[in-house]
PQR file of N, CA, C, O and H, with PARSE charges and radii, in Angstrom:
ATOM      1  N   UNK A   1     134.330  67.171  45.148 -0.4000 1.5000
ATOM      2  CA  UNK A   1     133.542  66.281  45.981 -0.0000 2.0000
ATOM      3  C   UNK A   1     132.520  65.558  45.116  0.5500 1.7000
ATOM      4  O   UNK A   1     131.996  66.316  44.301 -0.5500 1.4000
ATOM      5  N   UNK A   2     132.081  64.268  45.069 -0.4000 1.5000
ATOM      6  CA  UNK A   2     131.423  63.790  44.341 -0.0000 2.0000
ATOM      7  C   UNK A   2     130.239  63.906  45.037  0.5500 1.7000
ATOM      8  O   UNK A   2     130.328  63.618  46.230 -0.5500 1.4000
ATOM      9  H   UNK A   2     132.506  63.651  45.731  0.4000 1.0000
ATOM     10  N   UNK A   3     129.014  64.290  44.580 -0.4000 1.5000
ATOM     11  CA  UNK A   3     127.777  64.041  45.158 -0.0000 2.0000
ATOM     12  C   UNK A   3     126.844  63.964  43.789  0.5500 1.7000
ATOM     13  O   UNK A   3     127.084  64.664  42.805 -0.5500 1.4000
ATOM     14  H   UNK A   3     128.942  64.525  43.611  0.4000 1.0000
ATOM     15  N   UNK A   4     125.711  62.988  43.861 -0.4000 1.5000
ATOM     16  CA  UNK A   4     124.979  62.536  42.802 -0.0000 2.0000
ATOM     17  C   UNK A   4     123.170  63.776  43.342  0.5500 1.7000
ATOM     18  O   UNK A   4     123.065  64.298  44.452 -0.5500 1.4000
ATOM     19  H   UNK A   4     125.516  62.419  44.661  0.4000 1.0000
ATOM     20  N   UNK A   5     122.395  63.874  42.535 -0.4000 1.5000
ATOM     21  CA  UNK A   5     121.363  64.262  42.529 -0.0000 2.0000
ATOM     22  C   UNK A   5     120.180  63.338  42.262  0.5500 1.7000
ATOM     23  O   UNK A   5     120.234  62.483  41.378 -0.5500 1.4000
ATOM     24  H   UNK A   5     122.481  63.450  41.633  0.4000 1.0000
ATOM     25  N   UNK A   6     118.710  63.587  43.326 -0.4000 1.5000
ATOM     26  CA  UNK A   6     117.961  62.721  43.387 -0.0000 2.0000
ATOM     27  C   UNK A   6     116.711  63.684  43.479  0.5500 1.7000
ATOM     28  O   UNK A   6     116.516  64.585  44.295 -0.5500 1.4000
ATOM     29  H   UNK A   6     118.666  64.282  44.044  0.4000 1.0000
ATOM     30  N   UNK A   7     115.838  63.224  42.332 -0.4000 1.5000
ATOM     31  CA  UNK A   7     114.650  63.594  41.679 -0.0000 2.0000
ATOM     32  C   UNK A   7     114.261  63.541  42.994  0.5500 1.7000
ATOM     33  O   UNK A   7     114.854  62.875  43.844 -0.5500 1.4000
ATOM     34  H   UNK A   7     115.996  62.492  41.668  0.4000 1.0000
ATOM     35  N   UNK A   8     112.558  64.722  43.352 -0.4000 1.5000
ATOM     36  CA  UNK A   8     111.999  64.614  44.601 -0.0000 2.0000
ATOM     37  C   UNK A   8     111.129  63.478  44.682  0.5500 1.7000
ATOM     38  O   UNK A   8     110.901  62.902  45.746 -0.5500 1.4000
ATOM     39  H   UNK A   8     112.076  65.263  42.662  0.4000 1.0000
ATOM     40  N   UNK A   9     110.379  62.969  42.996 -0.4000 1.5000
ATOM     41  CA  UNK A   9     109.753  61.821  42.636 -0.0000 2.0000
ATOM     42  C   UNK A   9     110.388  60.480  43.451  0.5500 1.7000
ATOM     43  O   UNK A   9     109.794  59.663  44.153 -0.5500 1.4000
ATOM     44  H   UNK A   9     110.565  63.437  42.132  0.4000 1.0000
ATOM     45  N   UNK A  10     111.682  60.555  43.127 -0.4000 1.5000
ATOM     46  CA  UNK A  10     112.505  59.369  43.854 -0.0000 2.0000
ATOM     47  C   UNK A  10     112.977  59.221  45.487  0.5500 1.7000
ATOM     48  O   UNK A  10     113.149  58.269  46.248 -0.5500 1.4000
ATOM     49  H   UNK A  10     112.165  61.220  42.556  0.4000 1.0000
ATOM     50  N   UNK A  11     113.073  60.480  45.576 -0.4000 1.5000
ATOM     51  CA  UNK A  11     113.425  60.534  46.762 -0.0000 2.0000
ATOM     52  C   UNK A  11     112.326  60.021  47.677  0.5500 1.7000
ATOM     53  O   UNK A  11     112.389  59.048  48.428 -0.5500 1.4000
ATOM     54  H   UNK A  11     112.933  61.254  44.958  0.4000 1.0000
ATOM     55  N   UNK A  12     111.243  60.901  47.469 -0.4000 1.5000
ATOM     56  CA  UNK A  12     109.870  60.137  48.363 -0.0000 2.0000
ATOM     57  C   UNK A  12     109.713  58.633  48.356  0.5500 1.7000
ATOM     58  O   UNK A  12     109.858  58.112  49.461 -0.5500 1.4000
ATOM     59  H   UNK A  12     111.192  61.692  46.859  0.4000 1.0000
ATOM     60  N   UNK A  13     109.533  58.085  47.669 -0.4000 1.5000
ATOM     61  CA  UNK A  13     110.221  56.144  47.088 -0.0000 2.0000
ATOM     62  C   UNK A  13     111.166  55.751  47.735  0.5500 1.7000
ATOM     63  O   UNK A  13     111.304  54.531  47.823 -0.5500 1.4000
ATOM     64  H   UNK A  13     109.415  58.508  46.771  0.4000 1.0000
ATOM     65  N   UNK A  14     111.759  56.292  48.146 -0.4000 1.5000
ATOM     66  CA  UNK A  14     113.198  55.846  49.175 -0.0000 2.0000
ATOM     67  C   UNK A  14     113.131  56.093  50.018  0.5500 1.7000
ATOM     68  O   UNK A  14     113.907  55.432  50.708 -0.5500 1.4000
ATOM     69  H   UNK A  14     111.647  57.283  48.075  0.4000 1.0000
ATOM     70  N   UNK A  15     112.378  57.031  50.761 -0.4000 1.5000
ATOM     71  CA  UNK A  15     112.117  57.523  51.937 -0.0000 2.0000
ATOM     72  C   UNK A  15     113.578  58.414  52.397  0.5500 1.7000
ATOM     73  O   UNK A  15     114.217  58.100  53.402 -0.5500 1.4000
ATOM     74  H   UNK A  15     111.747  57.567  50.201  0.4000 1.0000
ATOM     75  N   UNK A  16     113.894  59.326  51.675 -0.4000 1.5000
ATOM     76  CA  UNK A  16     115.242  60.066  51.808 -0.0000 2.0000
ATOM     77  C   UNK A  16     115.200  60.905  53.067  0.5500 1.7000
ATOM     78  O   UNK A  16     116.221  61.481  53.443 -0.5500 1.4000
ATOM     79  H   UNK A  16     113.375  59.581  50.859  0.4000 1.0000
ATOM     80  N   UNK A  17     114.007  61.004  53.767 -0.4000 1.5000
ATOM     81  CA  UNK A  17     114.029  62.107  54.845 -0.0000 2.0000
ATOM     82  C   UNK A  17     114.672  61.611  55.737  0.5500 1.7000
ATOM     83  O   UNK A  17     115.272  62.372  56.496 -0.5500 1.4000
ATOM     84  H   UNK A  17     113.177  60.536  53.462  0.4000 1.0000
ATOM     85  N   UNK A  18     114.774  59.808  55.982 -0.4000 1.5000
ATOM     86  CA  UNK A  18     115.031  59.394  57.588 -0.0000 2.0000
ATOM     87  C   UNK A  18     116.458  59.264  57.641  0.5500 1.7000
ATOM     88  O   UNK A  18     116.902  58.780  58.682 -0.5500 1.4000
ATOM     89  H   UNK A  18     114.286  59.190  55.366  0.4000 1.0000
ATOM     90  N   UNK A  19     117.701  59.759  56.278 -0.4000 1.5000
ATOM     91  CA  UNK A  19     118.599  60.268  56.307 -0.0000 2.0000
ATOM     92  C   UNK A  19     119.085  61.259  56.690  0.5500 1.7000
ATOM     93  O   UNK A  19     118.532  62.356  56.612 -0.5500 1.4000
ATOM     94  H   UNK A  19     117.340  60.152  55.432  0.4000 1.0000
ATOM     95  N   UNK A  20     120.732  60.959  57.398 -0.4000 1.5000
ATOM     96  CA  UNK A  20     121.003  62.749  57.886 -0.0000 2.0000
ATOM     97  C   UNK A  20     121.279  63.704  57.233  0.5500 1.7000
ATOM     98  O   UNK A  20     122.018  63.252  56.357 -0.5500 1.4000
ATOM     99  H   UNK A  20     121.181  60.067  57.461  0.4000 1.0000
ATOM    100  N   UNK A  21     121.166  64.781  57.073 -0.4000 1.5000
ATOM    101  CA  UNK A  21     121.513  66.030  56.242 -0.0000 2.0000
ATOM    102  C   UNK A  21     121.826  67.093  56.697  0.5500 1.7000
ATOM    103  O   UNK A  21     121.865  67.461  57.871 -0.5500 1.4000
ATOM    104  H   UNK A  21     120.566  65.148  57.784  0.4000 1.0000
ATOM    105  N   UNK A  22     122.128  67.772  55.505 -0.4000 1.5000
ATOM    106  CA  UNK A  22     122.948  69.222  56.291 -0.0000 2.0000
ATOM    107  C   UNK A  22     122.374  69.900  54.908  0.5500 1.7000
ATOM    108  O   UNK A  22     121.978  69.274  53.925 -0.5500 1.4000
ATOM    109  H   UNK A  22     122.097  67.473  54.551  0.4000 1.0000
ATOM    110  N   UNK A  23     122.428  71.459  55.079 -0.4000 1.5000
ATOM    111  CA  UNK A  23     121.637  72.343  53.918 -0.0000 2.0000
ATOM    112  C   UNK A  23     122.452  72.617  52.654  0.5500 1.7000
ATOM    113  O   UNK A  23     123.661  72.696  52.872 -0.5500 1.4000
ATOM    114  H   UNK A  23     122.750  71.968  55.877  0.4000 1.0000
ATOM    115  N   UNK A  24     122.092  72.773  51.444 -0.4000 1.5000
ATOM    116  CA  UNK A  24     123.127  73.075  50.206 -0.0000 2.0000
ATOM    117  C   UNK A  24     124.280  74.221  50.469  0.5500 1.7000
ATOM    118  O   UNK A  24     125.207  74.334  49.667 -0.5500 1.4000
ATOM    119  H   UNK A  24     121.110  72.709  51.266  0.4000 1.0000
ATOM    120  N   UNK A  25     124.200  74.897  51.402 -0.4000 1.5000
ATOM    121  CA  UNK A  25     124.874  75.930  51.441 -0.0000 2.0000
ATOM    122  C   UNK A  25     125.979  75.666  52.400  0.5500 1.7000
ATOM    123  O   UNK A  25     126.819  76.518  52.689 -0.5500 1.4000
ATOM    124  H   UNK A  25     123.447  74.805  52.054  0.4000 1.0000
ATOM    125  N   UNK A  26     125.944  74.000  53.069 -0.4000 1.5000
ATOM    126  CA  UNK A  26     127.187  73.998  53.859 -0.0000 2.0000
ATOM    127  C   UNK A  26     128.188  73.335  53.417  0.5500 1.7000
ATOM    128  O   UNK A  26     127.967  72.666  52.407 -0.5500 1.4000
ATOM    129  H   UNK A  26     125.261  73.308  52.834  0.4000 1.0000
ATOM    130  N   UNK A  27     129.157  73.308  53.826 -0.4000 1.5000
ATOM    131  CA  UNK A  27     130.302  72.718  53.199 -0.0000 2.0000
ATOM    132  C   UNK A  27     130.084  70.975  53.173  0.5500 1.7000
ATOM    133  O   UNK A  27     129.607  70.338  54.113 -0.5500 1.4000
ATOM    134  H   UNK A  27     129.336  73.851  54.646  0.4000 1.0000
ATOM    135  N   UNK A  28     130.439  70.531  52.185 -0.4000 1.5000
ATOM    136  CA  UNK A  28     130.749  69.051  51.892 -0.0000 2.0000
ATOM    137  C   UNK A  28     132.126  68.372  52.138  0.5500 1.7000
ATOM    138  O   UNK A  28     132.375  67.283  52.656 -0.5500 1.4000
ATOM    139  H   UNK A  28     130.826  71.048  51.422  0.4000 1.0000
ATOM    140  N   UNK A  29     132.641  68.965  51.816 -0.4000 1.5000
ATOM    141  CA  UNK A  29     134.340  68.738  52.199 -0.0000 2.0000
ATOM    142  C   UNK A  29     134.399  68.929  53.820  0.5500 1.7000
ATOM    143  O   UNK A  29     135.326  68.232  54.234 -0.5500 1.4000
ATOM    144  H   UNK A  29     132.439  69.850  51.396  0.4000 1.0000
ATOM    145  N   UNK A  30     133.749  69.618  54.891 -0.4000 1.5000
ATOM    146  CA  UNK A  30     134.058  69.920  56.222 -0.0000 2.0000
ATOM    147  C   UNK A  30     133.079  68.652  56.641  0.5500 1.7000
ATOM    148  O   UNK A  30     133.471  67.768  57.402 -0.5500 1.4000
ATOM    149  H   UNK A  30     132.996  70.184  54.555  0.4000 1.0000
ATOM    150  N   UNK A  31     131.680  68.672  56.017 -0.4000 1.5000
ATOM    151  CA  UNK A  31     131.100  67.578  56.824 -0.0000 2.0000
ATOM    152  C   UNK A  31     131.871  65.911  56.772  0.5500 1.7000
ATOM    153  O   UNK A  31     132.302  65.417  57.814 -0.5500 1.4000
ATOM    154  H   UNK A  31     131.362  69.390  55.399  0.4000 1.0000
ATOM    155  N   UNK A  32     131.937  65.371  55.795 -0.4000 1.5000
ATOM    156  CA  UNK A  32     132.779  64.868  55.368 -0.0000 2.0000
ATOM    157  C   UNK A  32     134.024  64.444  56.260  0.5500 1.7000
ATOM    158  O   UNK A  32     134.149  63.396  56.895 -0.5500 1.4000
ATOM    159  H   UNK A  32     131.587  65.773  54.949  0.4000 1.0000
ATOM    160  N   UNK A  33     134.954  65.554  56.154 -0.4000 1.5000
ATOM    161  CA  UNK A  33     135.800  65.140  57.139 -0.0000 2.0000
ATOM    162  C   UNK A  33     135.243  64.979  58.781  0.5500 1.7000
ATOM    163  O   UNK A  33     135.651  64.043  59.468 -0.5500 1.4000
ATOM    164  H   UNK A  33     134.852  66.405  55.638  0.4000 1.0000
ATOM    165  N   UNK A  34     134.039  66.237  59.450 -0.4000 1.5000
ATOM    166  CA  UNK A  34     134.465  65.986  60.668 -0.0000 2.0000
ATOM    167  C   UNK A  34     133.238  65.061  60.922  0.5500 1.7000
ATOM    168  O   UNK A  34     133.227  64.630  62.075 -0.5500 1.4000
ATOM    169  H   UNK A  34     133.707  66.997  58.892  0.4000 1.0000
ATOM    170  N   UNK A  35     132.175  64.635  60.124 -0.4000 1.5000
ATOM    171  CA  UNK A  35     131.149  63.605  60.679 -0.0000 2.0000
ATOM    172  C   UNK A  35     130.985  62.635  59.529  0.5500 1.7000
ATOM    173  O   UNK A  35     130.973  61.512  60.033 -0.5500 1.4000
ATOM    174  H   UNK A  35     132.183  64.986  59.187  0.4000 1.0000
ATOM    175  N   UNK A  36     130.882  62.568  58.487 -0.4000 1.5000
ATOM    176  CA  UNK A  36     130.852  61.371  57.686 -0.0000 2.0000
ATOM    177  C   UNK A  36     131.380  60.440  57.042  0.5500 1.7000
ATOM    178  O   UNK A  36     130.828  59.469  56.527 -0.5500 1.4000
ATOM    179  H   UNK A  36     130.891  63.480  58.077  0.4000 1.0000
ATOM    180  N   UNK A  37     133.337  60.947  57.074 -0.4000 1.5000
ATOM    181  CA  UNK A  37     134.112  60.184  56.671 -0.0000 2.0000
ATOM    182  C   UNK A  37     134.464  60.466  55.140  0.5500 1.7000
ATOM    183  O   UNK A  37     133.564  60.306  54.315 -0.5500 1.4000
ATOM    184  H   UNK A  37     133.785  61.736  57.493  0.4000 1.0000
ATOM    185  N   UNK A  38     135.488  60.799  54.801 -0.4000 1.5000
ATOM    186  CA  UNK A  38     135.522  60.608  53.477 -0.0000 2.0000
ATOM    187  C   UNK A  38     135.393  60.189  52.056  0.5500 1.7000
ATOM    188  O   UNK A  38     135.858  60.650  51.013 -0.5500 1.4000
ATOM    189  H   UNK A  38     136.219  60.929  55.471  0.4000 1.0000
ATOM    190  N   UNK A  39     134.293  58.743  52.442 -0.4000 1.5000
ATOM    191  CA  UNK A  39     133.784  58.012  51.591 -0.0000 2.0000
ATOM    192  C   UNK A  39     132.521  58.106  51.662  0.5500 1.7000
ATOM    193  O   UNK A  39     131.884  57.275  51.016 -0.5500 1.4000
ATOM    194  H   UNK A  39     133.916  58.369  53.289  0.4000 1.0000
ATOM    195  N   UNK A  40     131.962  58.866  52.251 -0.4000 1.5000
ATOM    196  CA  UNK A  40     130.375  59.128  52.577 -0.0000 2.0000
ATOM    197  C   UNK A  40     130.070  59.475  51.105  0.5500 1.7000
ATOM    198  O   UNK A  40     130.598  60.292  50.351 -0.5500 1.4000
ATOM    199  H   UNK A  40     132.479  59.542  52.776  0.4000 1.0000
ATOM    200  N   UNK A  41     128.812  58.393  50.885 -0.4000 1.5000
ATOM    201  CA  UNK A  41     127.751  58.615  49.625 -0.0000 2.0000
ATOM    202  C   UNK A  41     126.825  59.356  49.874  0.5500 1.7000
ATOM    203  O   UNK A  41     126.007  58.916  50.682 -0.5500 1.4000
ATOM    204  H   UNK A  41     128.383  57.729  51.497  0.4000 1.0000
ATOM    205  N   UNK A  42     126.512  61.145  49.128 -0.4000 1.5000
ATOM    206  CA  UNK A  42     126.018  61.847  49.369 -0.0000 2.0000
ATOM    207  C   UNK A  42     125.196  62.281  48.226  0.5500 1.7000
ATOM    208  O   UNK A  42     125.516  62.137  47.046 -0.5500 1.4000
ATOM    209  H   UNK A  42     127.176  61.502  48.472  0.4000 1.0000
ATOM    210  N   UNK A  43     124.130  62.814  48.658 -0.4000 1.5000
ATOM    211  CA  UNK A  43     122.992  62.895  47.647 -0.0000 2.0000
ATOM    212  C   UNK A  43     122.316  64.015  47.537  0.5500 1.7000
ATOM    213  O   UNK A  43     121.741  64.118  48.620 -0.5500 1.4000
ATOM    214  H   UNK A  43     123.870  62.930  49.617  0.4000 1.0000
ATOM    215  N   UNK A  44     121.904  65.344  46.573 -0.4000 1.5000
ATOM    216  CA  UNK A  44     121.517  66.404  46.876 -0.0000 2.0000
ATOM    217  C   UNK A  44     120.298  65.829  46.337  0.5500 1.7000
ATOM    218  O   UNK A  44     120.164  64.915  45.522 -0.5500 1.4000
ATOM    219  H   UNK A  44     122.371  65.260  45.693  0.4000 1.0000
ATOM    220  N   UNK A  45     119.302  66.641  47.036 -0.4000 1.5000
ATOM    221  CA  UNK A  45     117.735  66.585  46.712 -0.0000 2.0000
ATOM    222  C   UNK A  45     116.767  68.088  47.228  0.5500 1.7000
ATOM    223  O   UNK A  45     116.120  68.314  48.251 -0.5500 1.4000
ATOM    224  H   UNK A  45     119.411  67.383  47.697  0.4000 1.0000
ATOM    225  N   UNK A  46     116.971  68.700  46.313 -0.4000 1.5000
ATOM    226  CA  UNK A  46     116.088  70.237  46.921 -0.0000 2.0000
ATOM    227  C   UNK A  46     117.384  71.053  47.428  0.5500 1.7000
ATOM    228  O   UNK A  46     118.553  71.190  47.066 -0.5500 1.4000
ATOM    229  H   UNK A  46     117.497  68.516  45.483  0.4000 1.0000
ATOM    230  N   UNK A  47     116.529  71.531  48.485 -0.4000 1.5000
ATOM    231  CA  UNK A  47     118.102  72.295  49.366 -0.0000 2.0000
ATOM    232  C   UNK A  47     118.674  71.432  50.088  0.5500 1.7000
ATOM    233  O   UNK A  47     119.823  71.741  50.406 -0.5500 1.4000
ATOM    234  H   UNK A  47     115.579  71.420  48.779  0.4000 1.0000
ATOM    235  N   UNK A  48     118.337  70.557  50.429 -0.4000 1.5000
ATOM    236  CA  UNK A  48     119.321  69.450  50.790 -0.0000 2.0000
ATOM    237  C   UNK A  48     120.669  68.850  50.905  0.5500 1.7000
ATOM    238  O   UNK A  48     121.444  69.801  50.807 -0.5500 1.4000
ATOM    239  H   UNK A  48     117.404  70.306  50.171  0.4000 1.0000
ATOM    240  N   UNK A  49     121.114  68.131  51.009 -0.4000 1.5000
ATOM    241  CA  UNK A  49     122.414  67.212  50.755 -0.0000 2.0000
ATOM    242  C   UNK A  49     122.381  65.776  51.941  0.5500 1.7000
ATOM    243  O   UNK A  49     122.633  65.708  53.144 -0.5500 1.4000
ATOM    244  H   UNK A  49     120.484  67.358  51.088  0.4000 1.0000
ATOM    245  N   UNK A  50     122.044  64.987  51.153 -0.4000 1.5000
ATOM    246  CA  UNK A  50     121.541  63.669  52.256 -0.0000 2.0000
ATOM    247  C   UNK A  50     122.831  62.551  52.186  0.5500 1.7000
ATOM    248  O   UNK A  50     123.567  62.411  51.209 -0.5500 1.4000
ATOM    249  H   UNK A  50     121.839  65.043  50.175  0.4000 1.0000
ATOM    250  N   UNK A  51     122.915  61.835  53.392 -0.4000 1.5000
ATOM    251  CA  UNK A  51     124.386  60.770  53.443 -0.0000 2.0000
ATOM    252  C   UNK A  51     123.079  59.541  53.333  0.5500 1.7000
ATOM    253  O   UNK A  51     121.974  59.457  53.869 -0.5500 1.4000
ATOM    254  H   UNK A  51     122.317  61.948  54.185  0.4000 1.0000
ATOM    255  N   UNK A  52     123.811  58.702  52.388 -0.4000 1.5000
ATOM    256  CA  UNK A  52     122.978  57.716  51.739 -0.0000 2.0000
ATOM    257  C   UNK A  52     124.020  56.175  51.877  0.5500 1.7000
ATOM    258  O   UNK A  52     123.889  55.124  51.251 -0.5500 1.4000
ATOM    259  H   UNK A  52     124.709  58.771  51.953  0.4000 1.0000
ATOM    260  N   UNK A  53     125.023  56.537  52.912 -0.4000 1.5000
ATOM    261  CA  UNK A  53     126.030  55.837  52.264 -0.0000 2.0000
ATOM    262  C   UNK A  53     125.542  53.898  53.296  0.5500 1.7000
ATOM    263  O   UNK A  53     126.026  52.848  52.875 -0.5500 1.4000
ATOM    264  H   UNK A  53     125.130  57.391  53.420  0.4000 1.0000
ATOM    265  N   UNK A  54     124.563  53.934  54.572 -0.4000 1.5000
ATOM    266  CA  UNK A  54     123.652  53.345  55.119 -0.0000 2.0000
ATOM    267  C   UNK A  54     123.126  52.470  53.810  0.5500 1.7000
ATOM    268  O   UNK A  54     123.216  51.245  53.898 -0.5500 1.4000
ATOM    269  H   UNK A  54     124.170  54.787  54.914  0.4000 1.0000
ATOM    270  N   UNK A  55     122.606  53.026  52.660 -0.4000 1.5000
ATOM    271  CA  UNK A  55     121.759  52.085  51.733 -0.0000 2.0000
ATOM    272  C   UNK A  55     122.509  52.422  50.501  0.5500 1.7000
ATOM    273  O   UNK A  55     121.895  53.445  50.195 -0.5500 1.4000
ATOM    274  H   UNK A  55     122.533  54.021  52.589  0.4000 1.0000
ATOM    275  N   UNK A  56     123.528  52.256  49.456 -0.4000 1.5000
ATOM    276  CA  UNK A  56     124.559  52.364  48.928 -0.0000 2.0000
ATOM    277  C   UNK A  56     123.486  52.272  47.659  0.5500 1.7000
ATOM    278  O   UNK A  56     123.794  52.906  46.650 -0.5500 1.4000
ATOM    279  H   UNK A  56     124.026  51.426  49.704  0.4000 1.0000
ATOM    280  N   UNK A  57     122.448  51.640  47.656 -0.4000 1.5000
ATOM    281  CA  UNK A  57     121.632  51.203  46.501 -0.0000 2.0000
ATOM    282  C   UNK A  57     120.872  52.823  46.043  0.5500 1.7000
ATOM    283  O   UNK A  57     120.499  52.998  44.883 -0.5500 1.4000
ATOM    284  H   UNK A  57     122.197  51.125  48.476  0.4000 1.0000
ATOM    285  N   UNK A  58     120.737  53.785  46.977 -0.4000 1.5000
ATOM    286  CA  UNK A  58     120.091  54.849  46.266 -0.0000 2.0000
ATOM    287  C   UNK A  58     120.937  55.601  45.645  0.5500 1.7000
ATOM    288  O   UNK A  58     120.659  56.238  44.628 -0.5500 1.4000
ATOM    289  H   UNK A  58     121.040  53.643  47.920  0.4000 1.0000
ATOM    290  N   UNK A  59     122.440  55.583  46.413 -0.4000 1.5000
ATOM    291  CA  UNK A  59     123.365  56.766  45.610 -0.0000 2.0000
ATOM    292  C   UNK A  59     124.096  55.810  44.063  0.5500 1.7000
ATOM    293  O   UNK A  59     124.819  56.457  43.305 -0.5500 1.4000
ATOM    294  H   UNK A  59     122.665  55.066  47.238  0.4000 1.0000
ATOM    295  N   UNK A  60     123.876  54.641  43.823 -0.4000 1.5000
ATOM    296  CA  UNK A  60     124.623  53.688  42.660 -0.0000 2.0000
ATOM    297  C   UNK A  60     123.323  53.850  41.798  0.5500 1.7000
ATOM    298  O   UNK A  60     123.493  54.293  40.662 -0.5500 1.4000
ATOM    299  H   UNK A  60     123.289  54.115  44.439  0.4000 1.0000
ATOM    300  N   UNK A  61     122.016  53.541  42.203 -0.4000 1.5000
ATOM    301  CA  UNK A  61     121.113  52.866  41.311 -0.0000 2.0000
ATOM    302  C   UNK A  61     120.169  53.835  41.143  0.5500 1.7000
ATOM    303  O   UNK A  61     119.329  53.567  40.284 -0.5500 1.4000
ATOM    304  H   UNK A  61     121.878  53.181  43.126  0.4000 1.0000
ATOM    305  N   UNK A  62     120.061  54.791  41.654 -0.4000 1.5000
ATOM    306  CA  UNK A  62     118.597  55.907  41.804 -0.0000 2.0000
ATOM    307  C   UNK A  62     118.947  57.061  41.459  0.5500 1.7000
ATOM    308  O   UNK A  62     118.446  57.680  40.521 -0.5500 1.4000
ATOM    309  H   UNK A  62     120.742  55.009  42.352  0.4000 1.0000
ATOM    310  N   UNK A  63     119.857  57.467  42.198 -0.4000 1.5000
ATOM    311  CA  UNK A  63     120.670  58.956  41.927 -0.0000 2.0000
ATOM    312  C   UNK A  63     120.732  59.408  40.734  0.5500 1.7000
ATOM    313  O   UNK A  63     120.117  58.721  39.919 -0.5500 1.4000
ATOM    314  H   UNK A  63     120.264  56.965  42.961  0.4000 1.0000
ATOM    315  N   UNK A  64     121.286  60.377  40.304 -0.4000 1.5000
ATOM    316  CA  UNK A  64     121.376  60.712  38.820 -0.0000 2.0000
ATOM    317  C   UNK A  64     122.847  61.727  39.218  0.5500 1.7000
ATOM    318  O   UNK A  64     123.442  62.328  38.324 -0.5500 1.4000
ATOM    319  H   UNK A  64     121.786  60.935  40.966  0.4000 1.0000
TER
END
């Protein structure tokens, strides 16, 4: 599953909270299929895992 990582520095700058998320410990491959679609741009930040795929510019240009 591809998912990129985002500094908490950056994340606050982007305002990553008003994204939906689900916790590090759940599956990516299940969310994915049954709510975000298989092309969902996803972003871990903390315990996190945020769908970024709404603003395409944080998971290409910010992410790491």
């Amino acid at each position: 599953m591809r998912m990129k990582t985002l500094y908490t520095k950056d994340a606050e700058r982007a305002g990553i909270s008003r994204f939906p998320n689900f916790h590090r410990t759940g599956s990516i491959a299940g969310m994915k299929e049954l709510y975000y679609g298989k092309n969902a741009l996803l972003v871990r930040c903390g315990n996190y895992i945020y769908n970024v795929s709404s603003e395409p510019e944080i998971y290409y240009n910010i992410a790491h």
